[in-house]
C-alpha positions, 0 to 999 in steps of 0.5 A: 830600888823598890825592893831595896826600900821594901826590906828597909820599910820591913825592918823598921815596921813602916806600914806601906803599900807598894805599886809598879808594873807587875801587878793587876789593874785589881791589885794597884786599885786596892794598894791605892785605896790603902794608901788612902786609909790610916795607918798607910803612910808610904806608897813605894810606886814605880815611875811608869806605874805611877804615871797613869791616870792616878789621882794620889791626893792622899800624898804630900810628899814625893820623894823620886829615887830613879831619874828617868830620861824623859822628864815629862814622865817624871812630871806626870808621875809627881802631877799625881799629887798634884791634883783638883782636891789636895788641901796640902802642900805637895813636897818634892825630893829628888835623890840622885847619885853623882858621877853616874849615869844619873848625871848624864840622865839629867843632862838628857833631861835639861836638854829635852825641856830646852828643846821643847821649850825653844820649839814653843818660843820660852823666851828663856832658852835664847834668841830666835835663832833656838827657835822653831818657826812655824815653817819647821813646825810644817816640815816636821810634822809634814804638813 
């Protein structure tokens, strides 16, 4: 997808800095430090490159193109922006294609975040029942 999106920001002569999982640790420095500077407006960012340990402050918006199936990575990914010293507000898009895989992704998504949610007794996800108890807890955690 980032491929797709470098050929469209280069024929319409949109400056960007690009950032995913093949480059060095060098290489995601400078395109971050670009990032940062005029006339870079657009970071094209890999999920799981994104994710780790970046402050990207210099972003307002997050646009997501590749829903991930572990939504807390996805978090992670938008915390970014969302970090001590942003001044602006943080938009967030999320684009997705209906009737895919995509859909069944974000099931998968909702479902985890009603899981985790249960476990840690959001009273939004149900009763007690939809609840795990602490005595759960110790048995999965064989304690």
């Amino acid at each position: 997808m980032l491929n797709v999106l470098e050929l469209s920001l280069n024929s319409n002569f949109i400056n960007f800095r690009r950032l995913d999982g093949s480059m060095s640790l060098d290489d995601r420095e400078e395109a971050v430090q670009e990032f940062k500077a005029d006339p870079v407006r657009v970071m094209l960012m890999s999920l799981k490159a994104g994710n780790l340990g970046l402050n990207m402050i210099a972003a307002s918006h997050v646009i997501m193109l590749d829903p991930w199936w572990n939504p807390y990575a996805e978090d992670q990914a938008v915390d970014r922006a969302h970090r001590i010293g942003q001044t602006r507000p943080v938009t967030v898009t999320r684009f997705t294609v209906n009737d895919t895989v995509e859909d069944r992704i974000l099931a998968l998504q909702a479902k985890k975040r009603e899981m985790v949610a249960s476990a840690f007794g959001d009273e939004k996800t149900g009763g007690i029942a939809t609840r795990l108890t602490v005595e759960d807890l110790g048995y999965l955690f064989n304690v």
